[in-house]
N, C-alpha and C positions, 0 to 999 in steps of 0.2 A: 468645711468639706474640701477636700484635697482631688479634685477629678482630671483623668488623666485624659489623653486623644481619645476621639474618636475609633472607634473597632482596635482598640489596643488588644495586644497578644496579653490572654490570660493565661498562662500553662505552666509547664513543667517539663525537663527534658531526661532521656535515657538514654538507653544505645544496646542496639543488637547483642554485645557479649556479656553486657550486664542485667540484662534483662530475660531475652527468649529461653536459654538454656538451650544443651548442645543435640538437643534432638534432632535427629534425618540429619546433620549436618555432615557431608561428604570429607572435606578439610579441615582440620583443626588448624588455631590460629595462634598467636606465638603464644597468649597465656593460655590455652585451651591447653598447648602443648608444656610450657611451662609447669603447671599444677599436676600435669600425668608424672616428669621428672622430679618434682624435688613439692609434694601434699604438705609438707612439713613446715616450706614455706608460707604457708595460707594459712590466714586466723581460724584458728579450729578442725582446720584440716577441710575447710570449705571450698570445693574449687565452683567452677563453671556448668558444671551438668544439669543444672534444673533451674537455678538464678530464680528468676521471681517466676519461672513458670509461664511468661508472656505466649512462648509458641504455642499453646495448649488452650490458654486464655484470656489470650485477647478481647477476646467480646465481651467475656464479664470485666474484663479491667477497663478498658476502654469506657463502655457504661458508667464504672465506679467514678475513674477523674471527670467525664461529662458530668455526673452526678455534685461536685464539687465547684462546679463554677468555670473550671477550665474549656477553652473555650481553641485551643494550640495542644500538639506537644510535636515535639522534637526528637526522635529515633533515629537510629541507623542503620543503614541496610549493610549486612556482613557478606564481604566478601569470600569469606570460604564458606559461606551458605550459600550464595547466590550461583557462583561459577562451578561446571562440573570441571573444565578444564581448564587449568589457571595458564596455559599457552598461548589457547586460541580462545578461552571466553568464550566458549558455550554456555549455556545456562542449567542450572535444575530445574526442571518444572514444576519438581513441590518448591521448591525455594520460590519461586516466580509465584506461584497459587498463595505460598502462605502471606508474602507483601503485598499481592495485589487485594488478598481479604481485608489484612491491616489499613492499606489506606482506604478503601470502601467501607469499611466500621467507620473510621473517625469520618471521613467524611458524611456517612449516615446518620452520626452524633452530635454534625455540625460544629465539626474540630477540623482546624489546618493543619493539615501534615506536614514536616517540615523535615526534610529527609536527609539525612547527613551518611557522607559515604567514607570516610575513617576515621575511628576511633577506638585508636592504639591497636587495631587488631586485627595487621598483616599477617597473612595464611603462612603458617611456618613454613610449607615447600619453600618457598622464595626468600624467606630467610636462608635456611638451607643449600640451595643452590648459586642464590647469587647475592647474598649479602644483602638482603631488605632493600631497603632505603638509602644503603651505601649504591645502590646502582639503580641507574641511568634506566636499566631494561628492565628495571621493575617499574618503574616509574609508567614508562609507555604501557605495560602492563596494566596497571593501574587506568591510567585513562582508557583503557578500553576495558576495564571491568565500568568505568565511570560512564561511557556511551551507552555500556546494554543498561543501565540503569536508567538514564534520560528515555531511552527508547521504548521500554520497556511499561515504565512510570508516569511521564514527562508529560501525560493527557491528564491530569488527577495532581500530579503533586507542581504546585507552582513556586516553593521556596529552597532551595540546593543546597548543602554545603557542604566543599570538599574535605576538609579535615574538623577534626577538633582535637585544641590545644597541641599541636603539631611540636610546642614548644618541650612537653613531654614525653612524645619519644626520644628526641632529641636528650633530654636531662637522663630518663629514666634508664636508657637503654646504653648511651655512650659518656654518659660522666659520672654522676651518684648512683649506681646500682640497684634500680628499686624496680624494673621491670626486665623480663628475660630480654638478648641474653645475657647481660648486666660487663659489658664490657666499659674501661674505662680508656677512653683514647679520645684526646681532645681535637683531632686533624681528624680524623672519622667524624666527630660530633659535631665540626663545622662545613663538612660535604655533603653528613645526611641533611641539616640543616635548609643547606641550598634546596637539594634534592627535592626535599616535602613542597619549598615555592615554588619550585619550576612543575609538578605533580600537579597543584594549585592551577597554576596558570594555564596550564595543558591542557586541562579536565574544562576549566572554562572556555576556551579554544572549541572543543568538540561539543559543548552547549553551546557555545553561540554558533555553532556550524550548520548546527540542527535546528536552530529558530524555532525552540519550544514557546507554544505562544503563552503571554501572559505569564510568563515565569522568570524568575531571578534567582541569582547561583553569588553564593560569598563563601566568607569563611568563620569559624569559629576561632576566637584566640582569647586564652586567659590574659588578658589585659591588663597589669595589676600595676598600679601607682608606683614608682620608686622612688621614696620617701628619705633623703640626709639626716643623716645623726646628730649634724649640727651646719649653722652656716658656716665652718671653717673649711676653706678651699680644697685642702683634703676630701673632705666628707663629699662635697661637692660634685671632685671629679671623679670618686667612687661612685655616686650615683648615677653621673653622664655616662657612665660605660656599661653600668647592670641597665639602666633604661635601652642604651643601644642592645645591646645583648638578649636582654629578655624580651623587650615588646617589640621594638623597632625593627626588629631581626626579619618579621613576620611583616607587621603593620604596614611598613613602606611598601615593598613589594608588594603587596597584598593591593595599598590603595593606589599608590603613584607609581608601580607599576617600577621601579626599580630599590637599589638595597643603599643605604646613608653612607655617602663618600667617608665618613669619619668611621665607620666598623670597618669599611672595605682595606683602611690603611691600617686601620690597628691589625686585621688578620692578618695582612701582607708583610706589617712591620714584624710579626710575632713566628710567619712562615707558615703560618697554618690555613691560609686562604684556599676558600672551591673552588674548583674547575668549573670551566662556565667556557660556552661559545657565543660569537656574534648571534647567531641565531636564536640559540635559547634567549640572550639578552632582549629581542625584539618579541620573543612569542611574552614573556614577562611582562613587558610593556605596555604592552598591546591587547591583554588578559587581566585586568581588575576586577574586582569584586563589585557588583551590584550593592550589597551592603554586610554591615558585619554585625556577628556575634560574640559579645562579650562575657567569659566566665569569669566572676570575682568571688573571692572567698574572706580574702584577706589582704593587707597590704604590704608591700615588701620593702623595710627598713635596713638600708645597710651604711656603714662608718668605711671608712683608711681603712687599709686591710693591715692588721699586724704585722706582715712579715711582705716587704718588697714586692712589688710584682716582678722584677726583673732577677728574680731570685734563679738559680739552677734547676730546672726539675722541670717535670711533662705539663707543658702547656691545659690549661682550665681557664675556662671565663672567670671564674672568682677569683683567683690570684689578682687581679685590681680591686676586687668589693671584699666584706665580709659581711655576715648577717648581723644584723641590731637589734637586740630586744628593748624597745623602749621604758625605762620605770614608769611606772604606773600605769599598764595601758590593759586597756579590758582583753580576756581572756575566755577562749570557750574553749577551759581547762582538759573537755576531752578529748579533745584533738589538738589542743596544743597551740589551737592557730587564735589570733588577735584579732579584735572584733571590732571594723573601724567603719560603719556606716558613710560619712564621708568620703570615703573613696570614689563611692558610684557617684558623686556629686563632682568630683573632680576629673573623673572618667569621662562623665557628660562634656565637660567645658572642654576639656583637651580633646575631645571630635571632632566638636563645634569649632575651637580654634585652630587646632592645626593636620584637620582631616577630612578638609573639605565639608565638616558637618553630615558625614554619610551617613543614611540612614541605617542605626542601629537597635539592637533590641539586647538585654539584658539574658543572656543564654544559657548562664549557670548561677544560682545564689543560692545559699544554703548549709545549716549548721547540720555537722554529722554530733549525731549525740549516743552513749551507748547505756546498754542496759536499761532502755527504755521503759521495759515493764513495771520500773518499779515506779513509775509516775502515771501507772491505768489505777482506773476510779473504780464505783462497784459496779456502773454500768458495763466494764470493760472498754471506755475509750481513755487513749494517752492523753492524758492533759499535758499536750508540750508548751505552753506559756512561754519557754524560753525561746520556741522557735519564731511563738508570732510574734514578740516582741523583737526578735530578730530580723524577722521579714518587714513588718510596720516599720524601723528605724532606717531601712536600706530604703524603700519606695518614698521615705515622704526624703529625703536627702536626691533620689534620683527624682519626682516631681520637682525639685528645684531647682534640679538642671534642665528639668525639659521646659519647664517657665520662665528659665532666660535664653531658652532658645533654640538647647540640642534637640536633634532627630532620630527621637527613642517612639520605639514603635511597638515596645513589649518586653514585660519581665516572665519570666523561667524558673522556677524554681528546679534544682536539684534535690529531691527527684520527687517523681508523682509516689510510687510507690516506691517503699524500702527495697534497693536494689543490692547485688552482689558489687561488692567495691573494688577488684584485683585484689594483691595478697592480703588488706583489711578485710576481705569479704562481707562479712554481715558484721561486726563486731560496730563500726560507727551507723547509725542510722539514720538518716536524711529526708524520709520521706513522707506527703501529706496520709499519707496510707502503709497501714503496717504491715507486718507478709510474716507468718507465721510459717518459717523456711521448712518445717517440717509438716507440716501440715497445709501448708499455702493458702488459709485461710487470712484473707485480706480486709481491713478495718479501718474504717478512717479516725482519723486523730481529730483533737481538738484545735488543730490548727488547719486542719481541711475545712472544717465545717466555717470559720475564721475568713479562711480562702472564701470559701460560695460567697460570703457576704462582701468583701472587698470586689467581687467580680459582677454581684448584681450592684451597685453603685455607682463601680465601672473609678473606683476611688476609695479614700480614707477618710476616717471620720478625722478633725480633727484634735490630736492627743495634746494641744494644749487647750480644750474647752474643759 
């Protein structure tokens, strides 16, 4: 038997845009707006308007993951729901009424709330007017959408976080095109960059000013291993620069409260570095995470990039790396992504050793699979077998980081229920519970019923007896 800490988080985590659907919602948000512009974009022509249906029904969902073992989950409170006026932060009062019933269910359910206030899904005015995240006064904007939230909330919900995977608007929005407005400009995508950590530290700033009791405020960041192609020094310092880039970008900041002297001079060397004051440098400082969440999916191998980094042309972080596909390396063929269980095991130790050991919890894990119907029984439940064994190979790799030492406080799955994914929308499926999008009839899988059992033992059975 494999048993984990004491009151370990059992759950699963969502998020406001992908879940409630755009009901009473005053603001649309850049994909809300997104999917009105260019339906054609989105698998099937599915955008945002009903999603799993949460605004409606929450209390039987809620019920359902209680039902499953889950004992956590993790949401988002949306900004262009919450604010009537994104200027001065007023409030809606159904927006206020329907989050304050959300956390009074799970807390009635004997589930921790865990409230996360962005995820990817800035109210398009403020793209609009002043450039998102490229500016400074959306930011402070932000933080006071983030106080009426503590204030509001802050008696009932005791775990915060101010973004999740921050590293993807960043990617989605200003270098690879996969989220509106799909601009590609690499001196943009390292100012918004800044921008989200100083938002970070800001939004902490105005929690700790408020001395909400008994409560802690961190961040969510995909954390994902960067793995070399080979020991040859090339590969090497490809790797040193995608780890700076992708996690460290975020991490440092986040934990010690400043950004790695060795990114700050490759931006400087390259001319593409943020603007930044003495001030902000101290509010940074000064504003760390209580602890962090980690989303892993997969791990990211990269070699020498083919062609010079110092070559002519618009500045991108991958001009030093290129992506690796390893031969022979297990694959979950419908998404494309590599399936490397040891990662979480190496995720743990790299906390532990050079992140103070902050206490973290595992905030995203999870295989999207499609066409799921065609693996229900006659009962009518999915028999996902590929998921538990999915989830079983990640927990008993992260128990062996937490039994040499790390401070893991809970795993996550993505997601409770089959949620709306951005332009993949329903096409990959994720969840312990299935959501019949036309019907909204919701089911649990063979891998929830899997879950209760993993959560009443509080562990794993042993898979080498």
């Amino acid at each position: 038997m494999k048993t984990f800490p004491k009151n370990f988080w059992w759950g699963a985590a969502t998020s406001g845009p992908q879940s409630e659907g755009r009901f009473n919602k005053k603001h649309a948000n850049v994909f809300d707006y997104h999917f009105e512009i260019e339906p054609e974009k989105f698998y099937d022509h599915v955008g945002p308007d009903t999603a799993s249906n949460f605004y409606n029904s929450y209390k039987e969902d809620t019920k359902l993951m209680r039902s499953i073992g889950m004992n956590s989950l993790r949401t988002s409170i949306q900004w262009s729901r919450l604010i009537d006026d994104l200027e001065t932060n007023t409030v809606n009062q159904e927006a206020v009424d329907f989050y304050n019933n959300v956390i009074d269910t799970m807390l009635a359910e004997g589930m921790t709330p865990t409230l996360n206030l962005h995820h990817f899904d800035l109210p398009v005015e403020l793209y609009d007017k002043y450039g998102g995240w490229e500016s400074k006064e959306v930011v402070d904007l932000y933080v006071g959408f983030a106080q009426k939230c503590f204030e509001l909330f802050g008696d009932r919900v005791k775990f915060w976080t101010t973004h999740n995977e921050p590293m993807v608007v960043v990617e989605g929005e200003y270098l690879f095109q996969f989220h509106y407005p799909n601009i590609v400009d690499g001196k943009k995508a390292v100012q918004v960059a800044y921008n989200l950590n100083l938002a970070s530290a800001k939004a902490i700033q105005a929690f700790r000013k408020l001395a909400v009791k008994d409560a802690q405020i961190g961040t969510i960041l995909n954390f994902t291993p960067t793995y070399a192609a080979s020991d040859a020094p090339e590969d090497q310092e490809a790797a040193r620069i995608a780890e700076l880039w992708n996690n460290k970008m975020f991490l440092e900041p986040a934990i010690y409260g400043h950004f790695p002297a060795e990114l700050e001079e490759l931006l400087t060397k390259d001319n593409v570095l943020w603007e930044t004051t003495e001030e902000e440098k101290e509010i940074l400082k000064n504003n760390t995470v209580d602890f962090l969440g980690v989303n892993f999916y997969h791990p990211n191998r990269v070699k020498a990039p083919d062609v010079a980094p110092n070559s002519v042309g618009a500045w991108m972080p991958d001009r030093y790396y290129d992506a690796y596909d390893m031969p022979g390396r297990r694959v979950n063929l419908d998404r494309g992504w590599e399936i490397y269980p040891k990662a979480l095991y190496d995720i743990a130790i790299n906390i532990k050793e050079n992140y103070k050991n902050i206490p973290w919890y595992v905030s995203e894990n999870g295989m999207g699979v499609s066409n799921e119907e065609r693996f229900k029984n006659a009962e009518g439940v999915i028999e996902d077998d590929y998921r538990i064994d999915f989830v079983q190979e990640h927990l008993e790799w992260l128990h062996k980081g937490i039994e040499e030492g790390s401070n893991c406080f809970g795993y996550h799955m993505w997601t409770p229920i089959d949620c709306w994914s951005w332009l993949n929308a329903y096409k990959n499926r994720y969840g312990f519970i299935s959501n019949n999008i036309h019907t909204q009839i919701k089911t649990i899988k063979k891998s929830g019923y899997w879950f209760k059992e993993v959560t009443k033992r509080n562990g794993l059975e042993d898979s080498s007896n």
